[in-house]
Structure formats: C-alpha cells, structure tokens
N, C-alpha and C positions, 0 to 999 in steps of 0.2 A: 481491690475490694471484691469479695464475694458475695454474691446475693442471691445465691442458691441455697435452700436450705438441705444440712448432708447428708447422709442416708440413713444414718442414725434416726432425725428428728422425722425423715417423712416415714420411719419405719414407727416409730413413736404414733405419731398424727392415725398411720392405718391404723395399728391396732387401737387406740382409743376410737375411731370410727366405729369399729366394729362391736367393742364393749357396749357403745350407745346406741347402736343402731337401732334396739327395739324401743327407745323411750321418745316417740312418735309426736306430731301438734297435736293429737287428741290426747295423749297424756299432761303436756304443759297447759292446755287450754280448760280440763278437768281441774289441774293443780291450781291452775288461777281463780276458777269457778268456785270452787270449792274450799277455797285456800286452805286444801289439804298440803301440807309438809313432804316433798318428792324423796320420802325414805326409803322407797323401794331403787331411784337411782344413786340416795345418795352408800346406802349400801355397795351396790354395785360398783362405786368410784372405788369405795375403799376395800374391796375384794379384791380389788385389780390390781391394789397397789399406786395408784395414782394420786393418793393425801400425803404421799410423804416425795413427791416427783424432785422437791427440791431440798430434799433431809439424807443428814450424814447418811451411809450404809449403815454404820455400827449401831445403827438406832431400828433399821430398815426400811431406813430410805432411798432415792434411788442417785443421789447425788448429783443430780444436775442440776443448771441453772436458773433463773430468773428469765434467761431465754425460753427455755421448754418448760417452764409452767407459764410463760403469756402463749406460747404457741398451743399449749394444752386449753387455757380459761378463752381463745379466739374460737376452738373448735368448739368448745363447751357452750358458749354462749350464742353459738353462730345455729347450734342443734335447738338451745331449750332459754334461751333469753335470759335473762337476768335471774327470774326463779331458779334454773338450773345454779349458772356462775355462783348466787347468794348462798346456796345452803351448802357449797363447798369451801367459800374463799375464803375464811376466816381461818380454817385448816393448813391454807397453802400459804400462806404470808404471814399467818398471826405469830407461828413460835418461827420466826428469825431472831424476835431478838432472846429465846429463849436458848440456840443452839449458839449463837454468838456470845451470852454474859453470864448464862446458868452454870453453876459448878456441875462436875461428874456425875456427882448422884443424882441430882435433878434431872441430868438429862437422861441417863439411865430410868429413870422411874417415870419421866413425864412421858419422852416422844415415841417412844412405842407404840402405845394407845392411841396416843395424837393421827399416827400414822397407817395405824389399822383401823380407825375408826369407830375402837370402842368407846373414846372420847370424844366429846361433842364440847365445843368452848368456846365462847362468846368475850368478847372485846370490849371493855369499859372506862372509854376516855373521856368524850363530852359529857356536858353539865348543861342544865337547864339556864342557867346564867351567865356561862361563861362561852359559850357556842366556840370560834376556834383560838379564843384565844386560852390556850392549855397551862400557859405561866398562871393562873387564876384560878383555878380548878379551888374549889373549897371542899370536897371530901379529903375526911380527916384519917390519919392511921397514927394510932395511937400507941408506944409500947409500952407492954407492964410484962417485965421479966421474960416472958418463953414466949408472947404471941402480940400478935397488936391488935387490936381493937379497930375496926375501919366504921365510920359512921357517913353519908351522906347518901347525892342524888344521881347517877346517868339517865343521859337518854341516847336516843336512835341506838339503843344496844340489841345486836340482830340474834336470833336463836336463840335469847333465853327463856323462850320456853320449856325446850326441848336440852338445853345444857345442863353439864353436870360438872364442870369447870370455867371461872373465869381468868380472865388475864385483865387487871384494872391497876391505875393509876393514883395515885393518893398521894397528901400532903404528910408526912414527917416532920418537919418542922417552917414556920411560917416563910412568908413571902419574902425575900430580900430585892429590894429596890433597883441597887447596884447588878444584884446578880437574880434575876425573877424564875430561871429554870434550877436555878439549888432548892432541893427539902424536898422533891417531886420522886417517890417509891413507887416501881413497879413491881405485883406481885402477881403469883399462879396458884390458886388456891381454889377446894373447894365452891359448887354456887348453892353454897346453905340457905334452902328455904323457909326455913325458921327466920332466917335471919336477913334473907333478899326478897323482897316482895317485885314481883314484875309484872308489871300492867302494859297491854299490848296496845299498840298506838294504831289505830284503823287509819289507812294510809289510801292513796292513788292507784299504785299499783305494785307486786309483788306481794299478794295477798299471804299466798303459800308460804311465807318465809317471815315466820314474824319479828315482829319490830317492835323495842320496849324500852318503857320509862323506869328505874330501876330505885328501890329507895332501899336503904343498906341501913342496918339499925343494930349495932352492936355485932358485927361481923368479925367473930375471932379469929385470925387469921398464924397456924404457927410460922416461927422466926424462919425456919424453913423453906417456907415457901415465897420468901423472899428472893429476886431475884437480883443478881450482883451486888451491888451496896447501896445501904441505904441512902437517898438522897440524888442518886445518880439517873435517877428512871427516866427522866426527861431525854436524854442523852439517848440511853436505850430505844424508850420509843421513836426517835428521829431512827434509827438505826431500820424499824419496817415503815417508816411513811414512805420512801422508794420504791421499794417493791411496791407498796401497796400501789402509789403513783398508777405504775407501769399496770399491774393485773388490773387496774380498773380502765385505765385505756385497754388496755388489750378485750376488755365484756365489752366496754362499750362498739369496738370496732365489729364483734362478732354480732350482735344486736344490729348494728348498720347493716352489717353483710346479707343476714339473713332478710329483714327488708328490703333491701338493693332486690335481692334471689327472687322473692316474691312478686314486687313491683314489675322486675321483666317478664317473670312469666307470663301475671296478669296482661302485659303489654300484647304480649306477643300472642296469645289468647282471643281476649276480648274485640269484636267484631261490631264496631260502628258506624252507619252511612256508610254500609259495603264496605271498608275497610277495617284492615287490624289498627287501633289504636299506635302498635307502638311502630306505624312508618309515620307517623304525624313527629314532626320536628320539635312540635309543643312537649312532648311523650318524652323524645328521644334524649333530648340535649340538657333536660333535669338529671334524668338516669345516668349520662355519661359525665357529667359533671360530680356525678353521685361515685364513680367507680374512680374517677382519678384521685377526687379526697380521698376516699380510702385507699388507694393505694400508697400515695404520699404519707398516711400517718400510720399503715403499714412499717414503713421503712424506720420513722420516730421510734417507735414506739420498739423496733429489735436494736435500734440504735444504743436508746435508753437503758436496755436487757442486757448490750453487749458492754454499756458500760459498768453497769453494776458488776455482773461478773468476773471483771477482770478489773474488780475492785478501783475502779477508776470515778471523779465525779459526775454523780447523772442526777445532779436535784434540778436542775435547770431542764435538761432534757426528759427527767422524767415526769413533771408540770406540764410542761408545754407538749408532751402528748397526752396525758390528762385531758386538757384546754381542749385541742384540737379536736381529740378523738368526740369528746363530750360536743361540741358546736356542732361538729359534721354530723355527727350521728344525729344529732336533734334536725336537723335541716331535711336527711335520707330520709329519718323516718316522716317526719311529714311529709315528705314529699311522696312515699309509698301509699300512704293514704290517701292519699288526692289521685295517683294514676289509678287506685282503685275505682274512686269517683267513692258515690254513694255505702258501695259497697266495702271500701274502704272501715267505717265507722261499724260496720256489723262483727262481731267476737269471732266468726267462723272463716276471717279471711285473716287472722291474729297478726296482722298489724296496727292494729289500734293497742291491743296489747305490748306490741315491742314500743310504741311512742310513749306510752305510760311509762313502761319498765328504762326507759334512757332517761327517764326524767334523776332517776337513782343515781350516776355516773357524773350528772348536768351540775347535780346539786351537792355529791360528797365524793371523795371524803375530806372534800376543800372544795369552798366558792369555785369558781372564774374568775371572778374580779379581785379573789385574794392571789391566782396563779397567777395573774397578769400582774400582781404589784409584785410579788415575788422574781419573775423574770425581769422586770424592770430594774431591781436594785441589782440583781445576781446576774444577767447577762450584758446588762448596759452601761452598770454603770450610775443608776440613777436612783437619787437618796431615798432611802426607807421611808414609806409612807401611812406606815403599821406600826 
C-alpha cells in the first residue's frame, strides 16, 4: 500500500493553493457577516477549471477522480470553511449522475456550462414531509405529450437563489409497496421563476450560501430533459450519494483542519501565569488527540475515493467517513473554542464560525444515526431497522 500522494495530485493541491491564495479570513468572515454570495471566488474556481476536476475531457473536464476532487474540496475547505466548499459542491458531484445515464446530446448541451461555470444548479431531493425517507417524496411529474408538468414542495435546496438550472426528483407514477423506489424521475431542467417560488430559510450558519424552501407550481418541464428513463431516477440518484458521502467528509475534515491550525497557534501564542498555554498538558493532549482523528479519517475518507474510482463498493466506507469525519470535526471544533478561552466565541478569531459551519456536514446530507443504522445492516450483518 501506498500512502503518498503522487506528483500529479501534490502538483494539483499547489496550484489550487495558489489560485486561492488571495481569498483571505477577512474575505470568508465578510461573506458570513454579510451573507454576501463568495462570486468573486467562485468565479475564480471555475476560470481555473477546477468545476469540472472530475468531468469527462470531451465535455472539458479534467478526468479525474473522486480522489482529487476530496483532496481539492480538503484544501478548499481547510482555506474558506464551509461557505467556500458550499457554493462549489453541488458543481462537483451533482452531474455524476448526469455523465453516467444522460444521452449524448444532453451531455453535449448540459456539461460544458456546468464546467465553465456559466451554469449555476442547485439539487432538489428532500420534501417537507418526507425528510430522508426519498421512496415518499410526493412531488408530482406529470406527462402530457412533449413535457411534464412537475407540481410540489423541497427544501434545504442550496443556491437557489442564484441558479438557473435544477436537477430534481419527482414522482411518474405512484408508490408501489412491493417495489417503493419504482415511479421516482430524475430531471435537468430549467429553474423557471414564474413557476419556482424560493424562500430562503434563515439558518445557524453559512449565511453567504443560501438555503431554500422551494414550491413548484405547474413547472413544464420538456420530455428532453429527462434523464435516462422514466421511473428509474431512484437508482440514479444513489449513483451520486457516494460521492456526495465522501466530498462532504472530505469539507468536513478540512473545516477540522483549519480549527486544529488555529487552535495551535492560539496555543503556542498565548501567554498565561508566565507561561505559553499550550505547554500545559490540559492544551496539549485535546490538540493531539484532535490531529490523530484527523489523520485516521484522513486515510477513510481516500479509502472510500479509491474505492469509488475503481468502481469497486464504498457505500459502507463512504458513511462511515461521513460519521467520523462529522463527530471528529464537531469534538476539534469545540475544542478550538475553548483553547481560545473567551476569546474563542468572538467572530475575529473565526472559530466559532467553523463550529457553526460543521454543524452542515453533522446534520446532512444523512443523519448519524441513519449512517450507523446503515453500516449496521451493510457491514455487520444486522437486520434493517429503517
């Protein structure tokens, strides 16, 4: 086993270093303050080339893997915390299942823009009612001749203020008992504002990145923009819960990191009873307990990467670094608050902003205690409890 990363990726890793180098804490801590929209970085992402890091060439992408877009959304996150990660990721994970089940011309016409970033597309799966259970989803798509008709509710839908494409989920025809993921259509379709109303949900934190409840009212949608066959969209969408899995461990470890970063400094700094804080054992032995979890779900979390990649299964491994990365990270970041002491809870030492912004990773895009029932049937052995 090799656990170097190879020249390729740390050539990768420098040059995105230096793409970001100028989007600084006082620009993230502005974008939170203000919950201004970081258009000016996310331009930037997609100047570089770096929205398409894991999209065919022939679209101009840059073909790589599920590896180097966590090792890209670790750096990304580790610079600009969750605001940064959020107003990218829906770009780097959302059309997999668009390049895996879309016909020729779709992908021709859709990932271009996807990947240059003239496209901005936001994700609509959950329902007010039905939270993760996605067999239930009651938005409806309805055909008449050339288009379908979509009528219902999402929510926690990120970017749709700013979108101009959705990728949403809808019923085709009803529920069946026996079989509850048949009749479930995935489509890529305009976000017609005539026809999508979206109300931003005032949240904890990631201000800059908004978050929305989404009500769909006679949404025509042509036959076109149907992706692979009707009925089958369940399917598809498991096809990016993986990825997704793995890029939201991979923010949440970078969000740890950068608290861990801060935390030491602070230590090694700060000057109490004659002493530096962090020779006190009380200091020390959180922090290093803080650096070995992260390096353990480190390793998960490219495990997870390498298994996708080489098309092997990682729904088990890509949970449980989910799980982990989400725990640890909440555990670091409190704990970076506290070696700050007081000063900790003040906005200009922006860890109190990273313990908000983990809170995102803690809570989606699956429970904990749904990943824990999940690796309980699927790694152990033991019966479905869902």
């Amino acid at each position: 086993m090799d656990f170097f990363l190879t020249n390729e990726q740390n050539h990768l890793l420098n040059s995105l270093s230096s793409t970001i180098h100028g989007f600084d804490d006082k620009y993230w801590l502005d974008c939170d303050n203000t919950s201004k929209y970081p258009i000016e970085f996310v331009n930037t992402i997609a100047e570089g080339g770096w929205l398409g890091i894991a999209m065919p060439i022939e679209y101009g992408g840059s073909n790589l893997g599920v590896t180097e877009a966590a090792l890209m959304m670790m750096l990304i996150s580790e610079k600009g915390g969750m605001t940064a990660a959020s107003s990218i990721h829906m770009n780097i994970f959302g059309p997999s299942s668009i390049v895996k089940f879309a016909n020729e011309d779709q992908k021709k016409s859709w990932l271009p823009n996807i990947i240059n970033g003239k496209t901005k597309m936001c994700f609509a799966v959950t329902e007010p009612d039905t939270g993760l259970d996605t067999t239930r989803l009651k938005t409806k798509a309805e055909r008449n001749k050339n288009f379908y008709l979509i009528n219902g509710r999402k929510i926690w839908t990120s970017t749709a203020q700013i979108t101009n494409k959705i990728m949403i989920i809808a019923r085709t025809s009803e529920r069946e008992n026996n079989n509850p993921t048949k009749g479930l259509s995935l489509f890529y379709t305009d976000f017609n504002r005539d026809c999508i109303e979206a109300r931003v949900i005032n949240k904890m934190g990631r201000s800059a990145v908004d978050t929305n409840e989404l009500f769909i009212d006679n949404l025509k949608v042509p036959i076109g923009d149907l992706i692979g066959e009707e009925g089958k969209g369940f399917t598809y969408l498991i096809h990016s819960l993986n990825p997704e899995r793995i890029l939201v461990a991979a923010e949440a470890y970078g969000i740890a990191k950068n608290a861990l970063d801060r935390a030491v400094k602070y230590a090694n700094e700060r000057n109490v009873f004659d002493r530096i804080i962090g020779k006190n054992q009380s200091i020390q032995h959180p922090l290093a307990e803080a650096w070995a979890k992260l390096e353990s779900v480190k390793l998960l979390i490219l495990k997870a990467a390498y298994l996708y990649d080489h098309n092997k299964p990682c729904g088990v491994e890509a949970n449980a670094a989910k799980f982990l990365a989400a725990e640890y990270g909440m555990e670091i970041c409190k704990q970076a608050i506290a070696t700050h002491g007081g000063m900790g809870y003040a906005k200009e030492y922006h860890v109190e902003r990273l313990f908000r912004e983990m809170m995102i990773p803690y809570l989606a895009p699956v429970s904990q205690q749904l990943v824990l029932s999940y690796i309980a049937e699927k790694a152990l052995g033991l019966p479905k409890s869902y």
